[in-house]
Steps between C-alpha positions, in 0.01 A plus 500: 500500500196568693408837615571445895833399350539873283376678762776341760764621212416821499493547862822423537592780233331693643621444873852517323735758655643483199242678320370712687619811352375364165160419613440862749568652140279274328220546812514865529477511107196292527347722785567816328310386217215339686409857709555678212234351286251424836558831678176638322341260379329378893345831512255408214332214679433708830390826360192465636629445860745807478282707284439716865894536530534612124207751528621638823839585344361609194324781698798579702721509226194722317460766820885506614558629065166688505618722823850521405395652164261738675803620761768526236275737296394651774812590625633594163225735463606621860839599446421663166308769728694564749894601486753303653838540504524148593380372205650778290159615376513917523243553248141453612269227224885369375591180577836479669763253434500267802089510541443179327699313762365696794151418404643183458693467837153605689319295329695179504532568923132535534390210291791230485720621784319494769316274730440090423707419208274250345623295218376678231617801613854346492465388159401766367753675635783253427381555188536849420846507683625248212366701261697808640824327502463415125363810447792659664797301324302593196571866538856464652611389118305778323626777397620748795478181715747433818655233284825653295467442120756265473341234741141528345495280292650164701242654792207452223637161365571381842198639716266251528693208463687647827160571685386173450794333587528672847092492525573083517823493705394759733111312550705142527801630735180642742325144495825322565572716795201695603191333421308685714558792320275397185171530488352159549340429243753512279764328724229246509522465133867519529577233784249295268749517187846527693455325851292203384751433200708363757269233644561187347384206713389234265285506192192673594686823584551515100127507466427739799303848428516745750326844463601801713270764648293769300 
């Protein structure tokens, strides 16, 4: 059997209604795998030609923490001198109980809340709101936590597993329904591994690497 032959054969698996379910798992398998191990590794043949980006965010991502730091402790050091009933601080050089996250609150408005929302400053604020919700289901099992005793433990067994689970269904009900919604680089990477699963013309398609936006 030549290969003109073979390759005629498999097209017309391929092209096979009858296995198409079969082969979109197979495919979007195959594409999950491929962007996972290439989603990286691009980046080390062009660092030269995105050094500029890398720098730029560096710095950004270097004054945006650098001035937050200097507000927060400012702040802090604010409220300790001056007593407010709003923060429950009566005693002048004390630190009240709510100060940390009024410092905080100013702070995060002035630095990451306000104006052009670049990218970093969305990661890096994505990023400490995850953090908070772990942190958060972290203390509602500890002791004088919101969770009742009884339920602690199945809520600390059963946590992350949950999190994770809805993290996934939630992030693929959005790009089934509401594309738009994610930010594009990652529904680039995600119509990459889903979407193109789907196409399968003839031969080539099995072969066919697609990268999605940075």
């Amino acid at each position: 059997m030549d290969l003109v032959s073979l390759k005629e054969i498999v097209n017309s698996i391929i092209l096979n209604p009858r296995y198409a379910d079969l082969l979109t798992l197979v495919k979007a398998a195959r594409n999950g795998a491929v962007y996972g191990a290439k989603v990286r590794l691009p980046h080390a043949f062009v660092i030269r030609e995105k050094l500029r980006i890398i720098l730029k965010s560096t710095r950004q991502h270097a004054r945006n923490l650098a001035t937050f730091a200097l507000m927060y402790k400012s702040g802090m050091l604010f409220l300790r001198q001056v007593p407010s009933s709003f923060s429950l601080n009566t005693t002048i050089g004390k630190e009240g109980p709510y100060d940390a996250f009024i410092a905080g609150l100013v702070g995060g408005y002035a630095v990451f809340g306000r104006g052009h929302q670049s990218s970093v400053n969305q990661q890096i604020v994505i990023y400490v709101f995850a953090r908070v919700v772990l942190a958060l289901a972290k203390l509602s099992v500890q002791k004088g936590g919101i969770v009742p005793r009884g339920l602690k433990e199945g809520v600390t067994t059963n946590a992350w597993p949950v999190f994770g689970a809805l993290s996934w269904g939630m992030v693929m009900w959005l790009f089934r329904w509401h594309p738009e919604s994610i930010q594009p680089s990652m529904r680039s990477s995600m119509k990459y591994m889903y979407v193109f699963a789907l196409a399968f013309l003839e031969l080539p398609t099995l072969e066919e690497v697609a990268y999605g936006d940075d």
